[in-house]
Structure formats: C-alpha cells, structure tokens
N, CA, C and O of each residue as an XYZ file, in Angstrom:
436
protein
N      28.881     13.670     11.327
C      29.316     14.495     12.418
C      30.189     15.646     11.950
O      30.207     16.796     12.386
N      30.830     15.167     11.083
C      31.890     16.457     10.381
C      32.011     16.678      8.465
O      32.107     15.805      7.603
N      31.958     18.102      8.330
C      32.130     17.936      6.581
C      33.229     17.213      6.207
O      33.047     17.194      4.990
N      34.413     16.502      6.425
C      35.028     15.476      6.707
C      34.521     14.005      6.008
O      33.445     13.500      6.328
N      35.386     13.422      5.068
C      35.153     12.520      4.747
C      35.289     11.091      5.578
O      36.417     10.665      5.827
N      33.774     10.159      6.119
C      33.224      9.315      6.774
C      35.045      8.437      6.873
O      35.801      8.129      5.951
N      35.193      8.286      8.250
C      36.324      7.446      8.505
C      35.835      5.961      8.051
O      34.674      5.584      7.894
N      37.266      5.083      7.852
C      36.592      3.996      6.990
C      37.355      2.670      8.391
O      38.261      2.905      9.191
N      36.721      1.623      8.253
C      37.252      0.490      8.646
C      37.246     -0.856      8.093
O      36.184     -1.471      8.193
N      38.381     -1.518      7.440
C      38.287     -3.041      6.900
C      38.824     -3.663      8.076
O      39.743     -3.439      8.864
N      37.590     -4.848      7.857
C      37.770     -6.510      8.458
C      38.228     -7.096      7.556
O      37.260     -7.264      6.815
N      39.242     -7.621      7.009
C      40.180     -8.321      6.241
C      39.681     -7.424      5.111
O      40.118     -6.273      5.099
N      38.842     -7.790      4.179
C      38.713     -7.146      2.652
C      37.613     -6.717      2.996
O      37.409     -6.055      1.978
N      36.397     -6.488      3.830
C      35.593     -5.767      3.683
C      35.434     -4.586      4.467
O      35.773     -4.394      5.635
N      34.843     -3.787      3.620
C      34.969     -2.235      4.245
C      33.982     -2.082      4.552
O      32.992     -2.782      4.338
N      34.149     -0.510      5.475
C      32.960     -0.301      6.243
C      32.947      1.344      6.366
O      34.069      1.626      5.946
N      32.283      2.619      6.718
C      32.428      3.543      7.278
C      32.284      3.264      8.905
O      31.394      2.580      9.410
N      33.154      3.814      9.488
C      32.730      3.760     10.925
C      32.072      4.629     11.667
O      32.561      5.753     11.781
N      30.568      4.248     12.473
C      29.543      5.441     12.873
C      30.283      5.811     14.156
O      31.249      5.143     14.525
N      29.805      6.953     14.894
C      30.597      7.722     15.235
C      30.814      6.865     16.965
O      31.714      7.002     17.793
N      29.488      5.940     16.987
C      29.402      5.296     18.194
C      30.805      3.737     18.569
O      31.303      3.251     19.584
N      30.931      3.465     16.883
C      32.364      2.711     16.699
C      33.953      4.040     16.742
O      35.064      3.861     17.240
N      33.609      4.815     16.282
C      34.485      5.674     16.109
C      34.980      6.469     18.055
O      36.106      6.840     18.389
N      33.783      6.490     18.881
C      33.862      6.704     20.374
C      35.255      5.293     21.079
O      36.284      5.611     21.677
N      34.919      4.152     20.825
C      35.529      2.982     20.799
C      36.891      3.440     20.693
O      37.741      3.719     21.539
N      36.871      3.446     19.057
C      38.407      3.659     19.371
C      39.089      4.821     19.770
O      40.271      4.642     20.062
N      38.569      6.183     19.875
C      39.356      6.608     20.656
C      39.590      6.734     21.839
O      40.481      7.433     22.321
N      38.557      5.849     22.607
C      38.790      5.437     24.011
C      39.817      4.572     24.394
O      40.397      4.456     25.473
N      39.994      3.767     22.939
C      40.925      2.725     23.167
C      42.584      3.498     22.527
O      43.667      2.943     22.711
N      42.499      4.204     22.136
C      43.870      5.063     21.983
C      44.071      4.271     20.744
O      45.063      3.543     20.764
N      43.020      4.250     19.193
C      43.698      3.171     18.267
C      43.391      4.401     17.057
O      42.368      5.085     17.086
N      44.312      4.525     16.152
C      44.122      5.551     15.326
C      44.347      4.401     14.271
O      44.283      3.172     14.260
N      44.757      5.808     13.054
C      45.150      4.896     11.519
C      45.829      3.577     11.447
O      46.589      3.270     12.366
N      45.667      2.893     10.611
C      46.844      1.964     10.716
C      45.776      0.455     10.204
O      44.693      0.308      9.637
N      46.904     -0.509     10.836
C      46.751     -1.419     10.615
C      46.752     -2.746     11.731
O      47.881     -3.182     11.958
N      45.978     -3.215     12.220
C      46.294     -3.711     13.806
C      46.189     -5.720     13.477
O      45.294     -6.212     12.790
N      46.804     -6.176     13.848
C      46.574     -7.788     14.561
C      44.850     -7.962     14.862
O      44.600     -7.156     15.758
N      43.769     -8.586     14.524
C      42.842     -8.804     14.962
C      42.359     -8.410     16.750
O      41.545     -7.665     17.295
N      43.577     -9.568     17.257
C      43.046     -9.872     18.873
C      43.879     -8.905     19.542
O      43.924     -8.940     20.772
N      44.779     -7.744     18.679
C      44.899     -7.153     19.576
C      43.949     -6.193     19.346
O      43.496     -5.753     20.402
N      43.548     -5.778     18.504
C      42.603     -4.217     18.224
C      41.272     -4.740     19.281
O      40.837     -3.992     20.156
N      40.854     -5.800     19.097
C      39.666     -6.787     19.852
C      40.256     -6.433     21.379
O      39.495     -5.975     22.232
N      40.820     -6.531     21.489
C      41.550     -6.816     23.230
C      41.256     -5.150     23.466
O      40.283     -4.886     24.172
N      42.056     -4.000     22.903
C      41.698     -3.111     23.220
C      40.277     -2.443     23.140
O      39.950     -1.709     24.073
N      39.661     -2.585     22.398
C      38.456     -2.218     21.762
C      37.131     -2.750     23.732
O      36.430     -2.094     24.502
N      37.540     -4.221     23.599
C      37.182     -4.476     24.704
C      37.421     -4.275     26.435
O      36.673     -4.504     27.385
N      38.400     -3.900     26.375
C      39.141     -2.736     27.242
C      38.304     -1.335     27.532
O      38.495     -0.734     28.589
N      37.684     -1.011     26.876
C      37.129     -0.092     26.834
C      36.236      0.609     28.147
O      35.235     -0.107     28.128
N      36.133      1.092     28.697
C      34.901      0.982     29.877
C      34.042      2.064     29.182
O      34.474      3.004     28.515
N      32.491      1.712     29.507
C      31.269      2.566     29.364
C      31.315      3.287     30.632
O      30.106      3.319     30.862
N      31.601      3.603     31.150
C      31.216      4.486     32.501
C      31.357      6.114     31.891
O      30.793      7.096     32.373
N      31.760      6.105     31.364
C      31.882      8.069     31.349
C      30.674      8.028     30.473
O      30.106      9.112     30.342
N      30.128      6.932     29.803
C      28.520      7.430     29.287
C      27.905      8.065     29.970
O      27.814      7.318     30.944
N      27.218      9.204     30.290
C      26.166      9.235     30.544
C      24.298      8.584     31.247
O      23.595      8.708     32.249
N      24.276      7.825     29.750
C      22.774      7.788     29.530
C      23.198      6.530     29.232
O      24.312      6.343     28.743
N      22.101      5.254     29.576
C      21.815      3.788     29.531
C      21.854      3.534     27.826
O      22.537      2.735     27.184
N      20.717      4.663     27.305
C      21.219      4.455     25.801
C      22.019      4.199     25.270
O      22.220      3.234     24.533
N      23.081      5.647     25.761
C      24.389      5.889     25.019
C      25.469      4.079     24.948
O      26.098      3.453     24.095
N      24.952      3.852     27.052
C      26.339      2.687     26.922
C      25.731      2.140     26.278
O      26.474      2.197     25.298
N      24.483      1.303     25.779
C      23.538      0.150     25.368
C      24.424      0.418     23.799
O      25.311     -0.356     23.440
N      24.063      1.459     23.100
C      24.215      1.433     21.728
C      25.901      1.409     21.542
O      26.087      1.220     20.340
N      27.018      1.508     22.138
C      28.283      1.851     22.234
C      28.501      0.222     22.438
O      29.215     -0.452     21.695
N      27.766     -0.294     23.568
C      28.207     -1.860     23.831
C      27.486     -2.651     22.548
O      27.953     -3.767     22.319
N      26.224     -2.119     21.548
C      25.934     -3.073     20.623
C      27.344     -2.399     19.377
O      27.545     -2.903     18.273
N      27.997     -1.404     19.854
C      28.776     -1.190     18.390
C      30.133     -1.480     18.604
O      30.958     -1.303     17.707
N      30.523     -2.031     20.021
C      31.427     -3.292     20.536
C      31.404     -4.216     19.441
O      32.153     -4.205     18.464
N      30.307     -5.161     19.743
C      29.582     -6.474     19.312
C      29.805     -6.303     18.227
O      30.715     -7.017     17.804
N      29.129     -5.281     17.145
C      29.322     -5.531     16.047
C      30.740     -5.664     15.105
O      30.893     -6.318     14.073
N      31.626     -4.891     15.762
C      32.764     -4.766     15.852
C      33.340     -6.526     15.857
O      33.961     -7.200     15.036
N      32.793     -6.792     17.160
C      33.042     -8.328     17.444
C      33.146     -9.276     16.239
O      34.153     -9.793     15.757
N      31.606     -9.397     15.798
C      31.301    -10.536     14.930
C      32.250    -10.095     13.516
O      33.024    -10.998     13.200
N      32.303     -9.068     12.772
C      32.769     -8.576     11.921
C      34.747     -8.822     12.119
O      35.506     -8.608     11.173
N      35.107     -9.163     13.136
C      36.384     -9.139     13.216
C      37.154    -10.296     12.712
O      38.324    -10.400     12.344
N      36.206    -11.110     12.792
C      35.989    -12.605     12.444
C      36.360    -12.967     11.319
O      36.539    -14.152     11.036
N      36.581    -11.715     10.269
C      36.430    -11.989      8.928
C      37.995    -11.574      8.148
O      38.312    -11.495      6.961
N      38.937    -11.316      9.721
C      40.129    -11.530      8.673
C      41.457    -11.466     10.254
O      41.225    -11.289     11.450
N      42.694    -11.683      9.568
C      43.360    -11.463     10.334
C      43.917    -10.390     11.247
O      44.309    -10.382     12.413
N      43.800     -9.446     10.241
C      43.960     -7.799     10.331
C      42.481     -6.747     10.579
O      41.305     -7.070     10.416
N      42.904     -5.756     10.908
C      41.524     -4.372     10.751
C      42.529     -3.558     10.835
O      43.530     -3.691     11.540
N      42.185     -2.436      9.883
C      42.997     -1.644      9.165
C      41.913     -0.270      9.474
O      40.708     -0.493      9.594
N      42.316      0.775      9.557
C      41.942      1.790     10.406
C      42.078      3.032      9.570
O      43.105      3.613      9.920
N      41.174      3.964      8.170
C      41.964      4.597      7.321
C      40.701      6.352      7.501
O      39.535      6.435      7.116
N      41.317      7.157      8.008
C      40.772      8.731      8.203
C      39.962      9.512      8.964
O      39.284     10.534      8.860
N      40.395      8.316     10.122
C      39.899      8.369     11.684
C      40.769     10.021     12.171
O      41.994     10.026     12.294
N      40.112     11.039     12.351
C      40.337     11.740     13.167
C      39.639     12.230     14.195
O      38.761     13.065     13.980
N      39.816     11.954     14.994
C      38.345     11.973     16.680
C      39.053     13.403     16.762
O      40.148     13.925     16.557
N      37.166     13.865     17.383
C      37.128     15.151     18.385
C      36.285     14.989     18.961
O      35.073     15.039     18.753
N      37.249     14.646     20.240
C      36.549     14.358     21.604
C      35.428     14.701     22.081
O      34.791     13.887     22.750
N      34.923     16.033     21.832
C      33.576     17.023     22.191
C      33.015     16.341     21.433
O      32.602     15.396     22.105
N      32.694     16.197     20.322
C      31.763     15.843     19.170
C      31.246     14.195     19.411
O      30.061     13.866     19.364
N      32.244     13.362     19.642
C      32.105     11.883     19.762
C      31.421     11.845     21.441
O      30.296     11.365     21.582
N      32.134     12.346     22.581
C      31.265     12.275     23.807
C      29.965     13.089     23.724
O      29.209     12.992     24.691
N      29.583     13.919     22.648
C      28.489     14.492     23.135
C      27.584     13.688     22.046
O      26.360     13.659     22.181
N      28.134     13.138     21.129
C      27.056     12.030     20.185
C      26.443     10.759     21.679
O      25.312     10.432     22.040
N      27.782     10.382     22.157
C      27.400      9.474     22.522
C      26.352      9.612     23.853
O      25.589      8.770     24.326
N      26.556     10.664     24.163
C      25.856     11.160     25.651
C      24.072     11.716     25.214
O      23.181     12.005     26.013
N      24.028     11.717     24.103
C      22.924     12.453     23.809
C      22.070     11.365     23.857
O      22.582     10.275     24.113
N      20.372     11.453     23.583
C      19.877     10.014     23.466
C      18.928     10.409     22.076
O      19.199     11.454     21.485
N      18.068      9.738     21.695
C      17.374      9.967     20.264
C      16.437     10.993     20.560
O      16.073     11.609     19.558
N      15.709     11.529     22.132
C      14.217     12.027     22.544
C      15.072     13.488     22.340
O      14.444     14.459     21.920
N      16.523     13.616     22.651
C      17.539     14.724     23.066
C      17.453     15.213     21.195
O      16.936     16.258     20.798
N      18.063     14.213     20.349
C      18.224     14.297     19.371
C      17.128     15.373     18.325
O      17.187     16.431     17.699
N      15.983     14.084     18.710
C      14.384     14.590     18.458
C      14.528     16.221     18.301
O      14.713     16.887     17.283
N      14.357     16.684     19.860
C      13.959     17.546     20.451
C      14.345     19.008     19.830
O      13.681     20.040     19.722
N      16.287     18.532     19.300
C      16.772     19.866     19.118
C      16.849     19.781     17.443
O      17.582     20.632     16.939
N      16.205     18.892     16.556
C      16.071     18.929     15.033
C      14.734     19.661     14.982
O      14.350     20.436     14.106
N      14.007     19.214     16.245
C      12.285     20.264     15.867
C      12.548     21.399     16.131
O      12.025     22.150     15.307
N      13.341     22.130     17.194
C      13.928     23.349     17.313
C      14.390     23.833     16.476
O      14.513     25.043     16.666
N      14.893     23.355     15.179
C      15.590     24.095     14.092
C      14.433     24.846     13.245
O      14.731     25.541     12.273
C-alpha cells in the first residue's frame, strides 16, 4: 500500500507482516506500536464493528483477518505491534474496494 516498510506483528516469537485488511483492525481499534497483554489487544481487536465496510467482501475478508488474528494469538502472552503507521484513506479504501473493482482498474493501467 505504501513505499514504506511492511508493518510487522509478533504473536509471542513469531512474526508476521501485517496485510493492510489486519492493519484496518487495528486502527479501528485505536492500537498502534507497542506491546499489548494478549486478551486485551483480542478484546479490542474484537470490538471492532464492520459496518462502515462498504461491500460484503470487504466485511467477509476483514472478519476472516479478525480470525486469523484470533487463532495466531494463541501463541503467546503478548502481541507486540512494530511500524504500524495507518492512513485512513488508503486502509478504508483497500478495504471498501472488492477484487472485480481491483481487476478493473489494473486493466486500465
């Protein structure tokens, strides 16, 4: 989404880049850098409401990058949060877009 180096997220010791549909998450949930308690980052994360989606897609793929979020949390006490900087335009309009939208404006190029 940005020349910006891919924001990262660890579940106890394993790392991850976070896609931009996990990255929507947390800044809905108001969770930046850092270092959080499992059940609370979980608590907020799930807090979350899909309604300003758009498109069935958008919530569908946002609620599977919940989940994944979910099972992966499992794997430590902590999630640690390292070069997360959201822009709002960029993350709501990823998430609002759908793949046919996507399609459409890469054949246009």
């Amino acid at each position: 989404m940005t020349d910006t180096p891919q924001p990262q997220i660890y579940y106890g010791s394993l790392q991850q880049p976070l896609h931009p549909n996990a990255q929507y998450l947390l800044m809905q949930a108001e969770i930046g850098n850092g270092t959080y308690q499992t059940a609370e980052f979980m608590q907020k994360i799930n807090a979350v409401s899909l309604d300003g989606i758009t498109s069935s897609e958008g919530q569908r793929d946002v609620r599977n990058a919940r989940t994944f979020m979910q099972s992966f949390s499992a794997l430590g006490s902590t999630i640690k949060i390292e070069g997360f900087e959201p822009n709002r335009e960029k993350l709501e309009s990823f998430v609002n877009t759908t793949f046919a939208e996507m399609r459409t404006a890469l054949q246009q190029k």
